[in-house]
C-alpha positions as CSV (number, residue, x, y, z in Angstrom):
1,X,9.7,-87.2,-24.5
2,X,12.8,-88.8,-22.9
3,X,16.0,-87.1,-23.1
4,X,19.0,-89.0,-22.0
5,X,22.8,-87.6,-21.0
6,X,25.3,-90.2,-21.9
7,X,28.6,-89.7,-19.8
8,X,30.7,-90.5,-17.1
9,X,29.3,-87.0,-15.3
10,X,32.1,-84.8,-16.3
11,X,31.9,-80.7,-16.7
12,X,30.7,-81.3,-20.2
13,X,28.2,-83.9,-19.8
14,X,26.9,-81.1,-17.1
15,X,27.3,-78.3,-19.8
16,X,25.1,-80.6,-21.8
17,X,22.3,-81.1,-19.3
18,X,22.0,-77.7,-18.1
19,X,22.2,-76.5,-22.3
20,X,19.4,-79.3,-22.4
21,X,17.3,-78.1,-19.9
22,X,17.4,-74.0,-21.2
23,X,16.4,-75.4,-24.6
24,X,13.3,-77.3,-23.1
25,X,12.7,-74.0,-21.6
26,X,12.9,-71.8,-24.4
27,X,10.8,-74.1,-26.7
28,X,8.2,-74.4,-24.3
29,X,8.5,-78.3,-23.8
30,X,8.2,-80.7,-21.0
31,X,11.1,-83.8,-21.1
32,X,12.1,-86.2,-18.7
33,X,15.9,-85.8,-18.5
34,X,18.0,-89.4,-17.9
35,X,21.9,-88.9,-16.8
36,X,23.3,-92.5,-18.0
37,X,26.6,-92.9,-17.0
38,X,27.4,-96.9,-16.5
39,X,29.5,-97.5,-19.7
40,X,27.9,-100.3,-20.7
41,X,24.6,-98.6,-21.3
42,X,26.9,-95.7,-23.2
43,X,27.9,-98.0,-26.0
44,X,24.6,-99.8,-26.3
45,X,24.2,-96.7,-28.5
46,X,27.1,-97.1,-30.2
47,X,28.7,-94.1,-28.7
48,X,32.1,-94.0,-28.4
49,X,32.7,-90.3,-27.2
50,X,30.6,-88.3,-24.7
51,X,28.9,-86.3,-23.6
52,X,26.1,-88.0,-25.9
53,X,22.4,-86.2,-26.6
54,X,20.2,-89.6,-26.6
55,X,16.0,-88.0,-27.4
56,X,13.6,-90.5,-27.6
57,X,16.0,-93.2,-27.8
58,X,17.8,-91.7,-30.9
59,X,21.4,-89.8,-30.5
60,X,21.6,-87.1,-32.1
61,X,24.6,-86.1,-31.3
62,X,28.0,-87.3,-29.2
63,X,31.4,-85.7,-28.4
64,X,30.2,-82.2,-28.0
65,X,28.7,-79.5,-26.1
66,X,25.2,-78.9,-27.8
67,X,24.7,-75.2,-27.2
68,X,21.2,-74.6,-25.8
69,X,20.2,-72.6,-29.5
70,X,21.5,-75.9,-31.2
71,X,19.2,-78.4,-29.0
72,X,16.7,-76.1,-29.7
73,X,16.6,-76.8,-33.6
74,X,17.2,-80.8,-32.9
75,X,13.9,-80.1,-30.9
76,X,11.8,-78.7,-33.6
77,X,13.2,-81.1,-36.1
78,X,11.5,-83.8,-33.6
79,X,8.1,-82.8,-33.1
């Protein structure tokens, strides 16, 4: 699984990556994480907010902070 941080590298995208990372570790899974940050890439997924949750080249979800508990449920959704 490849999990990708859309964002310029702000606080949030950050918030996102670290929330990412507790989730992986509460459900027990293995990811590669991928911080994309050149803006073209960014809207190559139609994006126009960030920070953007890109898993398995699917975003599912943009302009928020995903709380760990809420990455957690896009996880099990996925397997």
């Amino acid at each position: 699984m490849v999990i990708k941080i859309l964002g310029s590298g702000c606080k949030n995208c950050s918030a996102l990556r670290e929330n990412t990372e507790a989730a992986l570790k509460e459900a027990g899974l293995e990811a590669e994480i991928v911080k994309v940050t050149d803006f073209k890439d960014i809207m190559a997924y139609g994006v126009m907010s960030t920070p953007a949750l890109v898993i398995d080249e699917k975003v599912v979800s943009f302009g928020k902070v995903l709380k760990p508990k809420q990455i957690a449920k896009i996880l099990e959704t996925l397997k």
